[in-house]
Backbone and ligand atoms as CSV (ligand in chain L), in Angstrom:
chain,resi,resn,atom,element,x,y,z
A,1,UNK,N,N,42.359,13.802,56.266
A,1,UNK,CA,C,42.144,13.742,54.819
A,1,UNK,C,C,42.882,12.556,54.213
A,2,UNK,N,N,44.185,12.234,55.055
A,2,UNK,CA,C,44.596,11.134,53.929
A,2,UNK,C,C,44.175,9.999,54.245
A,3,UNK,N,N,43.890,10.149,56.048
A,3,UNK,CA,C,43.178,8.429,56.201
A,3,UNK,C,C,42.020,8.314,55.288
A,4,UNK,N,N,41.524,8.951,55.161
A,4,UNK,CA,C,40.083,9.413,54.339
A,4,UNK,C,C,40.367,8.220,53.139
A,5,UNK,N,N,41.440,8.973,52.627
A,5,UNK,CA,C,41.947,8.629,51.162
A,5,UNK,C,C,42.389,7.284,51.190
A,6,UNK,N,N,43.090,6.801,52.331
A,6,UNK,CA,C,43.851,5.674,52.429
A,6,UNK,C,C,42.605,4.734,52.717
A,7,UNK,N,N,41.851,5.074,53.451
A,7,UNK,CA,C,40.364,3.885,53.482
A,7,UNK,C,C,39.716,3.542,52.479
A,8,UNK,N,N,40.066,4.625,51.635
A,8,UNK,CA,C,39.149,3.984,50.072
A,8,UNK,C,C,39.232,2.801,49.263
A,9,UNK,N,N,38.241,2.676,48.314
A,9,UNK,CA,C,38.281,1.219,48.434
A,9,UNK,C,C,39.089,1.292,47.039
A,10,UNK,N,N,39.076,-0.041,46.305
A,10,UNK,CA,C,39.880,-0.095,45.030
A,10,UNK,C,C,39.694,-1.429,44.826
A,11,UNK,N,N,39.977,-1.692,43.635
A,11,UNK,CA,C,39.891,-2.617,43.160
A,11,UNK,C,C,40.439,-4.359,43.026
A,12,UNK,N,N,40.168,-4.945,43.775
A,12,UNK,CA,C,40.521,-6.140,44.145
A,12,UNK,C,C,41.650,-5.669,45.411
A,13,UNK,N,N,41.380,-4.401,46.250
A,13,UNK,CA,C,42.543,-3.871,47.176
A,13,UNK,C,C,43.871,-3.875,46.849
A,14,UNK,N,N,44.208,-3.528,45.569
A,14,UNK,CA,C,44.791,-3.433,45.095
A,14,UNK,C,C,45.835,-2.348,45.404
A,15,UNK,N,N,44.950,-1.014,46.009
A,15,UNK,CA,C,45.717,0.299,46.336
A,15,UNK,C,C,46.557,0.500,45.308
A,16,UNK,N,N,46.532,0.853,44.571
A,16,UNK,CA,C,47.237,1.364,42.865
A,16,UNK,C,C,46.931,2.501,42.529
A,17,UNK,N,N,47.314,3.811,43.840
A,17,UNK,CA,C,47.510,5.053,43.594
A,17,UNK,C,C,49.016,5.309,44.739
A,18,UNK,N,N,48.882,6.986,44.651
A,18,UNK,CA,C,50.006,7.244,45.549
A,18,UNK,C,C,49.241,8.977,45.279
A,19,UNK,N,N,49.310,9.410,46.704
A,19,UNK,CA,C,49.021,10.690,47.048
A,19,UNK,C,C,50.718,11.131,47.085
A,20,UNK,N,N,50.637,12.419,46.488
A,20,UNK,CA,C,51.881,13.163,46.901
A,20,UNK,C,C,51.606,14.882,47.491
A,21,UNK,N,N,52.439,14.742,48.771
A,21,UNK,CA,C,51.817,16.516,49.090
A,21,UNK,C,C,52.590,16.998,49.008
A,22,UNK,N,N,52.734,18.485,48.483
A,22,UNK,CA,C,53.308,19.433,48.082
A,22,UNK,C,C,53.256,20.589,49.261
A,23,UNK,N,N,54.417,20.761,49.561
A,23,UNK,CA,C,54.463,22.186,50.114
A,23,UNK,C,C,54.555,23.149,48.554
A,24,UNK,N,N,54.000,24.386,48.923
A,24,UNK,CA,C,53.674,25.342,48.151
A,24,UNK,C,C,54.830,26.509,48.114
A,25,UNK,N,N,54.982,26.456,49.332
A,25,UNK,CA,C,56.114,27.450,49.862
A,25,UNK,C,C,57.449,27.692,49.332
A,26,UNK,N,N,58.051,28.460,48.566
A,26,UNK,CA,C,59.219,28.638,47.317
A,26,UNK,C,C,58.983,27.917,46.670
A,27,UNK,N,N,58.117,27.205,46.007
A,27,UNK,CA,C,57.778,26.325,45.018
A,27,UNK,C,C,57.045,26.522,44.164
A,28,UNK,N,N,56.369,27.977,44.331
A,28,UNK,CA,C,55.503,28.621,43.110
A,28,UNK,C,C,55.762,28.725,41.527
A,29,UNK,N,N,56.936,29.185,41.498
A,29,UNK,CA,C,57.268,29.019,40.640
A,29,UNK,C,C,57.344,27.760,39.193
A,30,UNK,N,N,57.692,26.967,40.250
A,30,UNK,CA,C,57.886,25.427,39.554
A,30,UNK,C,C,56.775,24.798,39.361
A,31,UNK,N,N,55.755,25.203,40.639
A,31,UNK,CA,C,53.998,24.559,40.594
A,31,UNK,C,C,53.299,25.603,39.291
A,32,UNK,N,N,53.404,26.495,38.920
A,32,UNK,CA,C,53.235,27.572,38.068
A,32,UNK,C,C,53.498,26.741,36.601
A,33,UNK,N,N,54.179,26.258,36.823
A,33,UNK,CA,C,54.823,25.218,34.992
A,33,UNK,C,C,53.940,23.925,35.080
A,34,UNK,N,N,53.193,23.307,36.189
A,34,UNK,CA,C,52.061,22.483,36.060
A,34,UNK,C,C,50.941,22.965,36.283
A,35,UNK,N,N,50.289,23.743,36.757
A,35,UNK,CA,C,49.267,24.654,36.301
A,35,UNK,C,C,49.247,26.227,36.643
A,36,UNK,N,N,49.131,26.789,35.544
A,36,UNK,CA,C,49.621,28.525,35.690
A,36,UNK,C,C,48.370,29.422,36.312
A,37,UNK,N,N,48.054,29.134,37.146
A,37,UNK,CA,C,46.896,29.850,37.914
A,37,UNK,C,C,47.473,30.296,39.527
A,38,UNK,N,N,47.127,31.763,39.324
A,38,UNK,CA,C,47.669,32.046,40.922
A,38,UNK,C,C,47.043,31.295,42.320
A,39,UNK,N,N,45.709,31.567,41.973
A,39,UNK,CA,C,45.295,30.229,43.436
A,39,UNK,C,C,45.573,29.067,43.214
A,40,UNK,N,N,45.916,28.662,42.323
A,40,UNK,CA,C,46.979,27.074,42.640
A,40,UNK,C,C,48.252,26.986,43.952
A,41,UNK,N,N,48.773,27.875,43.692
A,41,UNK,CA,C,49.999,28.261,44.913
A,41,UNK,C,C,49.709,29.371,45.971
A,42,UNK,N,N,48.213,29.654,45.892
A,42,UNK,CA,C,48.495,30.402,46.528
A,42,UNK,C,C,48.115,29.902,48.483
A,43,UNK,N,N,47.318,28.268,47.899
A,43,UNK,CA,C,47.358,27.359,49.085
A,43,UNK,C,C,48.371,27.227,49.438
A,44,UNK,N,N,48.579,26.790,50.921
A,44,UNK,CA,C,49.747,26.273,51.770
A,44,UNK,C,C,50.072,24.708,50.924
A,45,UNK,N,N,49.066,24.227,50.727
A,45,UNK,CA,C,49.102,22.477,50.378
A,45,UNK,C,C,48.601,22.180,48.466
A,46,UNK,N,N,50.053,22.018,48.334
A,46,UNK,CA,C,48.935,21.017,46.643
A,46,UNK,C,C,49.100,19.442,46.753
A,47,UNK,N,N,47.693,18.644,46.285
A,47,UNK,CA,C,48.380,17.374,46.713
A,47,UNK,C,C,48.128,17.096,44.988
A,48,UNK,N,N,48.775,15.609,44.586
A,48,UNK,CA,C,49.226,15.227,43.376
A,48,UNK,C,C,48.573,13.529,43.658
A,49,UNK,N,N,47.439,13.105,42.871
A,49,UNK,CA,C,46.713,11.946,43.287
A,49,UNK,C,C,47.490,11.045,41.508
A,50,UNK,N,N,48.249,10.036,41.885
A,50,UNK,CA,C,49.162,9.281,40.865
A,50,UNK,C,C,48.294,7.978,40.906
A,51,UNK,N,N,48.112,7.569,39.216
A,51,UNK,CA,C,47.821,5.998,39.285
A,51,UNK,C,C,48.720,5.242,38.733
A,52,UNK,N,N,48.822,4.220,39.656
A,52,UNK,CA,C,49.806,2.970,39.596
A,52,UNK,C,C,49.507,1.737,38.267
A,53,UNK,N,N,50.030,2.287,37.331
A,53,UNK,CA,C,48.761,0.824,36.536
A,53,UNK,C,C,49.728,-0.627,36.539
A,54,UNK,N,N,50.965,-0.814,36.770
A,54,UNK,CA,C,51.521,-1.837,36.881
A,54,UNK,C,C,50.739,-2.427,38.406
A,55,UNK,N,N,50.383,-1.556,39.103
A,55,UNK,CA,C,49.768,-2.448,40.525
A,55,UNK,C,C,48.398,-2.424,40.265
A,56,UNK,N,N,47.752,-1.768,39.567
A,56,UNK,CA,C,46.234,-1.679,39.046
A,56,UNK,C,C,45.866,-3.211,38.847
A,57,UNK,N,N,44.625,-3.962,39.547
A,57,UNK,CA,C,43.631,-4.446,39.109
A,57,UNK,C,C,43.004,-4.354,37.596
A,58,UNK,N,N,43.382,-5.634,36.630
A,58,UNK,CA,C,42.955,-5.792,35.496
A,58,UNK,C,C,42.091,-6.275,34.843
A,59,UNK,N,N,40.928,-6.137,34.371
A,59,UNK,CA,C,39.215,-6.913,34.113
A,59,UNK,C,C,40.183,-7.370,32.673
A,60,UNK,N,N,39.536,-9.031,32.529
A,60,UNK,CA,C,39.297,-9.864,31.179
A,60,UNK,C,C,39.920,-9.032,30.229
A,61,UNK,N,N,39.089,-8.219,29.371
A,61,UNK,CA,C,39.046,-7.398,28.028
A,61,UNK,C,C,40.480,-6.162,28.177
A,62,UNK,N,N,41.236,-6.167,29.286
A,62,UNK,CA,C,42.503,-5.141,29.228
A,62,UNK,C,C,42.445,-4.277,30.428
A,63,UNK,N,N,41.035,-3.692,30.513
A,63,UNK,CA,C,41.061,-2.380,31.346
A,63,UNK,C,C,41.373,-2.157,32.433
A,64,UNK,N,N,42.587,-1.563,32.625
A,64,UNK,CA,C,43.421,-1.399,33.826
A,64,UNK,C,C,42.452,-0.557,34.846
A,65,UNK,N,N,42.382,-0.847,36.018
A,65,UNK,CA,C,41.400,0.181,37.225
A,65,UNK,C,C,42.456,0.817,37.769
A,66,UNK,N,N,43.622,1.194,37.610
A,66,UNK,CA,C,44.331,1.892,38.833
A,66,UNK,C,C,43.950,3.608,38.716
A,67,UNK,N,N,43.480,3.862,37.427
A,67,UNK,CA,C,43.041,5.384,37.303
A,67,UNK,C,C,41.480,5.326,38.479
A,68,UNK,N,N,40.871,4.428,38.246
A,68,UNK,CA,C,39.415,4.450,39.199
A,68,UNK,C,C,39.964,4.493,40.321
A,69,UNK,N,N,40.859,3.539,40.913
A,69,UNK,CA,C,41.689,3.782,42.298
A,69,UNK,C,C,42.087,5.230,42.411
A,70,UNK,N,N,42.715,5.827,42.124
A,70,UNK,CA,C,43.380,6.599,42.074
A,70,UNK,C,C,42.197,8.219,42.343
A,71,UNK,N,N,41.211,7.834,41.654
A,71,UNK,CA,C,40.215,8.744,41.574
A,71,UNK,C,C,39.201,8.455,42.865
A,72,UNK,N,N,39.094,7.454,42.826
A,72,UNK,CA,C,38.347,7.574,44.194
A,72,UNK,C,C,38.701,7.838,45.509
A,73,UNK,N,N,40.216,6.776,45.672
A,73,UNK,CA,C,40.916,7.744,46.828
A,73,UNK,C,C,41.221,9.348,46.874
A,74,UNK,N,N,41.096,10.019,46.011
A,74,UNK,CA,C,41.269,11.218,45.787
A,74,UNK,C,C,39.874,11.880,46.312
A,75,UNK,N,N,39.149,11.638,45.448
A,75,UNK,CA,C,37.909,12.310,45.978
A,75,UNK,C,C,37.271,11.879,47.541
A,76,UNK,N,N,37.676,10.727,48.063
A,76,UNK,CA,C,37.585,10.718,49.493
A,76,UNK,C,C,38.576,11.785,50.019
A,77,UNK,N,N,39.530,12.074,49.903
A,77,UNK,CA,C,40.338,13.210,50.351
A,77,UNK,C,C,39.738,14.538,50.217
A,78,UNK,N,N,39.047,14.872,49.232
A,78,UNK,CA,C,38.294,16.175,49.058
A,78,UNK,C,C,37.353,16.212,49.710
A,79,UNK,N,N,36.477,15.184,49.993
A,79,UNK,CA,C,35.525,15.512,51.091
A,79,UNK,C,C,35.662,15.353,52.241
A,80,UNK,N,N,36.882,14.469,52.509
A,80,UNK,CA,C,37.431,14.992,53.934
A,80,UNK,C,C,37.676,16.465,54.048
A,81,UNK,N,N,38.185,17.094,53.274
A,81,UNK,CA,C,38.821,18.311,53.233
A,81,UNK,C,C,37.361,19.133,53.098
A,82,UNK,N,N,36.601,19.138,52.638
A,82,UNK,CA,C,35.282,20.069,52.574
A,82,UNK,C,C,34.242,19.437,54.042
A,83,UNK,N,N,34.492,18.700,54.518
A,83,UNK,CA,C,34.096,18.242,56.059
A,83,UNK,C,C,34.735,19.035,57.096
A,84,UNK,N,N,36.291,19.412,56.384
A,84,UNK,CA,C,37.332,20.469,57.562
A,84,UNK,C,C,37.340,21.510,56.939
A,85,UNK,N,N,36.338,22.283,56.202
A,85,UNK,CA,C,36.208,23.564,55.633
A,85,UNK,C,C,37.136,23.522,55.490
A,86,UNK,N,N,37.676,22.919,54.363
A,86,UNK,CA,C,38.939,23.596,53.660
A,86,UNK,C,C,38.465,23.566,52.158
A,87,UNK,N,N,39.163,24.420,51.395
A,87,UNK,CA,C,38.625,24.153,49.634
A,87,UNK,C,C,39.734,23.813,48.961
A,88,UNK,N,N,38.802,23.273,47.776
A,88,UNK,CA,C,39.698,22.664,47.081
A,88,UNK,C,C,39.265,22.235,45.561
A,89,UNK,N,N,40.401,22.121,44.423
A,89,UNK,CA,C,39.749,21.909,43.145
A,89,UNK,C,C,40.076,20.645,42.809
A,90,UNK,N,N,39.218,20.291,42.086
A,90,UNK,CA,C,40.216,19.031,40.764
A,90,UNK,C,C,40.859,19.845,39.901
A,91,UNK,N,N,41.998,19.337,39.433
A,91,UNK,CA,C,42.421,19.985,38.538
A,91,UNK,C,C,43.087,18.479,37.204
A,92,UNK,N,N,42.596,18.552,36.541
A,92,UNK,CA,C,42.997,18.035,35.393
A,92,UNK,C,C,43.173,18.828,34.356
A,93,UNK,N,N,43.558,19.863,34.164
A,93,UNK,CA,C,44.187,20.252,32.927
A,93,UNK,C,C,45.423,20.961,33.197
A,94,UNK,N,N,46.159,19.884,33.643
A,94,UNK,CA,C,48.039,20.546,34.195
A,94,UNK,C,C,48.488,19.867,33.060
A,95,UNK,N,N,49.726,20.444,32.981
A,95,UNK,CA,C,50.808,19.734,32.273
A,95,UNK,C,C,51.678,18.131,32.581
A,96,UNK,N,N,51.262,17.473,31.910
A,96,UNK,CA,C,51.916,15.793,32.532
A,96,UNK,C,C,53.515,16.329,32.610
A,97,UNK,N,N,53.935,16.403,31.301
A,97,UNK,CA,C,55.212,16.433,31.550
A,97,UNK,C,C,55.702,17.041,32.441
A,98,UNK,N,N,55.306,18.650,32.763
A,98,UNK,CA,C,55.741,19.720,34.092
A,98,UNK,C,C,55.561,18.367,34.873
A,99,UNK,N,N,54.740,18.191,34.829
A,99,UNK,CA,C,54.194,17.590,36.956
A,99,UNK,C,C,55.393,16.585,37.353
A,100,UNK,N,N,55.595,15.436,35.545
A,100,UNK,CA,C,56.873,14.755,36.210
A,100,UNK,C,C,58.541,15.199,36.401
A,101,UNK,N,N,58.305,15.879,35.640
A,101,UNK,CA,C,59.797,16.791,36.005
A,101,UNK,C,C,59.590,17.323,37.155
A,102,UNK,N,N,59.188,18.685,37.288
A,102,UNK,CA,C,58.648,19.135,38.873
A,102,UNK,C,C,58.801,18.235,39.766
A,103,UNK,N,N,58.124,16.941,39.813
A,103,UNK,CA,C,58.103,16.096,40.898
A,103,UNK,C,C,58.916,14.608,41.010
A,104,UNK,N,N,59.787,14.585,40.060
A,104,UNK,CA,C,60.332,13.802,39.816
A,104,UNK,C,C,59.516,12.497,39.763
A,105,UNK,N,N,59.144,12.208,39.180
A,105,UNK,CA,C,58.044,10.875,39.347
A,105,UNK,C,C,58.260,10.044,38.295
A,106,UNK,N,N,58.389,9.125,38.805
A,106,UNK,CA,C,59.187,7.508,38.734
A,106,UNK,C,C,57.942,6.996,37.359
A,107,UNK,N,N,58.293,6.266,35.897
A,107,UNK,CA,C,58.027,6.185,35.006
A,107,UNK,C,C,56.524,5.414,35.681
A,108,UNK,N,N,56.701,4.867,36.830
A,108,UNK,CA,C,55.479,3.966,36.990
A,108,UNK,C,C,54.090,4.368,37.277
A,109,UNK,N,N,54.398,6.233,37.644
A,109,UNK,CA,C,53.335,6.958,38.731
A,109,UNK,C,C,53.123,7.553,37.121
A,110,UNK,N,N,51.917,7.426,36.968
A,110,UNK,CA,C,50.234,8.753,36.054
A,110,UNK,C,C,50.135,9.272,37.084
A,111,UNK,N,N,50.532,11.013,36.434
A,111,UNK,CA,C,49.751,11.939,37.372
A,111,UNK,C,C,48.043,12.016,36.866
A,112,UNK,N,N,46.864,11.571,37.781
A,112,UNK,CA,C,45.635,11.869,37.335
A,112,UNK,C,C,45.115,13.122,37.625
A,113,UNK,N,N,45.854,13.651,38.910
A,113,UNK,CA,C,44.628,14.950,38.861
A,113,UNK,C,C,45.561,15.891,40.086
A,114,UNK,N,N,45.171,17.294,40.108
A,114,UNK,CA,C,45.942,18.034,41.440
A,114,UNK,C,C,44.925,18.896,42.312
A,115,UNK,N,N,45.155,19.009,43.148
A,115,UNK,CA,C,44.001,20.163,44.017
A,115,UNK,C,C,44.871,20.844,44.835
A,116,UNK,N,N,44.818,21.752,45.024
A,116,UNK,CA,C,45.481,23.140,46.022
A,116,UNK,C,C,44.243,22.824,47.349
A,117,UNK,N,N,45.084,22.781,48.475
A,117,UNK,CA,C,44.012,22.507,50.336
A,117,UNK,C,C,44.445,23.730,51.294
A,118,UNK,N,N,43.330,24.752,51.183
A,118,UNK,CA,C,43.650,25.681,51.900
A,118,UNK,C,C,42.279,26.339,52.106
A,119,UNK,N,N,42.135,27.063,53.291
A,119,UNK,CA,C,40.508,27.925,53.655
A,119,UNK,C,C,40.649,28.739,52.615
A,120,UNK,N,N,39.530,28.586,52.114
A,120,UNK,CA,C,38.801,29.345,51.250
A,120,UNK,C,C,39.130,30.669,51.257
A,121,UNK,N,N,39.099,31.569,49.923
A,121,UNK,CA,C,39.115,33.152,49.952
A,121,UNK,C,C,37.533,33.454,49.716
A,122,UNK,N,N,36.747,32.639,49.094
A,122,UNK,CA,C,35.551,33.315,49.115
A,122,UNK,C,C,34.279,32.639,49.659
A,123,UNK,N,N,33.095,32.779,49.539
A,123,UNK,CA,C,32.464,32.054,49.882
A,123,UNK,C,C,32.032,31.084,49.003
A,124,UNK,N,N,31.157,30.232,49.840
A,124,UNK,CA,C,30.834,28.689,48.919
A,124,UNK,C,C,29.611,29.480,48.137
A,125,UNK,N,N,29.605,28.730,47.132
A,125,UNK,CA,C,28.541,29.049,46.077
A,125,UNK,C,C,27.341,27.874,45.956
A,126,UNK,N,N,26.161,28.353,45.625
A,126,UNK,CA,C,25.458,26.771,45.450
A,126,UNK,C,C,26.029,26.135,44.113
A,127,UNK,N,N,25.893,24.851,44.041
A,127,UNK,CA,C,25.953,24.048,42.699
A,127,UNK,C,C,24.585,24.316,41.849
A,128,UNK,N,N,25.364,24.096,40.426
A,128,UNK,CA,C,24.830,24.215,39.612
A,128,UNK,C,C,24.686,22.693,39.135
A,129,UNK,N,N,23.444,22.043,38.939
A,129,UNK,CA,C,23.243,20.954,38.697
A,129,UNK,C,C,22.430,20.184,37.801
A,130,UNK,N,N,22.343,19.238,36.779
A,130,UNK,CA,C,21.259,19.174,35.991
A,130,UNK,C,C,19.839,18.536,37.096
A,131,UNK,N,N,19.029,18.368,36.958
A,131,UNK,CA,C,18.151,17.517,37.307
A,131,UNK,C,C,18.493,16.104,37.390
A,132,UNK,N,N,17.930,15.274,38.156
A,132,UNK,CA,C,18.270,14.230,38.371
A,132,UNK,C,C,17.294,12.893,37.719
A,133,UNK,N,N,16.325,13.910,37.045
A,133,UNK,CA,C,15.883,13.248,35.691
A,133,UNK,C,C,16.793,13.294,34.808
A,134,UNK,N,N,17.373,13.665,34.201
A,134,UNK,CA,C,18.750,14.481,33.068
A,134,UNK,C,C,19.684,13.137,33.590
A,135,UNK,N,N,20.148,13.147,34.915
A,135,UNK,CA,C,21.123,12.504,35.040
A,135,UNK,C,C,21.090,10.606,35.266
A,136,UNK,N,N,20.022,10.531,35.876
A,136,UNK,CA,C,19.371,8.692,36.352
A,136,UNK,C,C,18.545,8.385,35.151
A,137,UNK,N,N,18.793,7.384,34.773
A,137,UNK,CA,C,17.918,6.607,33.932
A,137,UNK,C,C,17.480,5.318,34.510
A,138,UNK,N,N,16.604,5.030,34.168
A,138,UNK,CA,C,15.619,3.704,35.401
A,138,UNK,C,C,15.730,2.476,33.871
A,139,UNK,N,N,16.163,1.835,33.922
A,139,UNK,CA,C,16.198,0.233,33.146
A,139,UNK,C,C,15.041,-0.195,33.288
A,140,UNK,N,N,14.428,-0.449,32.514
A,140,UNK,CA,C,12.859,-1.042,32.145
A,140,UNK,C,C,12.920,-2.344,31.595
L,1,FMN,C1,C,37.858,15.412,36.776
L,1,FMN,C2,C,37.760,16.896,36.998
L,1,FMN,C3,C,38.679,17.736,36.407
L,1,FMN,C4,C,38.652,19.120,36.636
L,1,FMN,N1,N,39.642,19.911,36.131
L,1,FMN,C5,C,39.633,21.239,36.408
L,1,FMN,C6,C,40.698,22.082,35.966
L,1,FMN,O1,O,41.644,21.634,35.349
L,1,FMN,N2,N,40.645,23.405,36.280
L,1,FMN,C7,C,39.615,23.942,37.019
L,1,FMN,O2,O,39.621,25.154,37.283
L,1,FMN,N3,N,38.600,23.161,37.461
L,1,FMN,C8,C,38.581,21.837,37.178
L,1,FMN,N4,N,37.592,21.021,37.658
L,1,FMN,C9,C,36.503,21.630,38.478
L,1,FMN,C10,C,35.186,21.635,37.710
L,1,FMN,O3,O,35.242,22.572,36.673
L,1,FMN,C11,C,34.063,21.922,38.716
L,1,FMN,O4,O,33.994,20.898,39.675
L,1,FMN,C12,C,32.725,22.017,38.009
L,1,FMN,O5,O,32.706,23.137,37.152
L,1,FMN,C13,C,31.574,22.139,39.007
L,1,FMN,O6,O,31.825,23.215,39.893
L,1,FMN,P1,P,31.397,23.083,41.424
L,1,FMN,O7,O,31.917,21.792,41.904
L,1,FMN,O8,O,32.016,24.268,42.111
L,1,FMN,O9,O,29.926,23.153,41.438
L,1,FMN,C14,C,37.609,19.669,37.437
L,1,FMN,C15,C,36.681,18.797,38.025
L,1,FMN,C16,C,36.756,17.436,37.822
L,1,FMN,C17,C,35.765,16.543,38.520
């Protein structure tokens, strides 16, 4: 899963994220103050996908890419992880501040997103999806 993550691409190779893994184990508590959901801890593994924007790749007009870095190496990690039947969420609605206290993280690391990596308790469900008329538009 992390070579997964570490092969991803980014922006001018820039690599302007940082994976952090979490043992879960006596740490519930403290993972509980960045997101309060029992299957968050109740995985062996939470990982913590950080963007770097001082090392981020910068276009003309401002816009820093280290969040796109950061997101794409991440989601190569999740489908590594759903390739090794393991499950797993995005989670973006944690607490910033918890996550940097909790994890001590250095003024330079954005936490972007967290996922708990552990076999599944239930089964997979199909997706729910719009149409792919709904979603593609063709430029004329
Ligand atoms: C950027 C992003 C942020 C998300 N944040 C959360 C979250 O904070 N909590 C949560 O339970 N699910 C979160 N999800 C999961 C989505 O709700 C889920 O992927 C979506 O409902 C589709 O479900 P499915 O992938 O199981 O089909 C997030 C997904 C993405 C891509």
């Amino acid at each position: 899963m992390l070579e997964a993550a570490i092969l991803a691409p980014t922006a001018a190779n820039r690599q302007a994220f940082r994976l952090i893994v979490i043992e879960t184990k006596k740490r519930e508590s403290d993972l509980k103050r960045i997101y309060p959901r029992d299957w968050f801890t109740q995985a062996p593994l939470v990982i913590c996908a950080c963007a770097v924007p001082a090392e981020g790749w910068t276009r003309k007009d401002g816009k820093n890419y280290s969040e796109v870095d950061a997101t794409i190496a991440f989601d190569h990690l999740i489908l590594a992880a759903r390739n090794l039947g393991l499950g797993t969420c995005w989670i973006a609605a944690f607490d910033p501040a918890a996550a940097r206290e909790v994890l001590h993280l250095p003024a330079d690391l954005e936490p972007v997103a967290f996922t708990p990596i552990g076999y599944p308790a239930d089964a997979w469900k199909p997706k729910k999806r719009r149409p792919a008329a709904e979603l593609v538009q063709y430029f004329k």
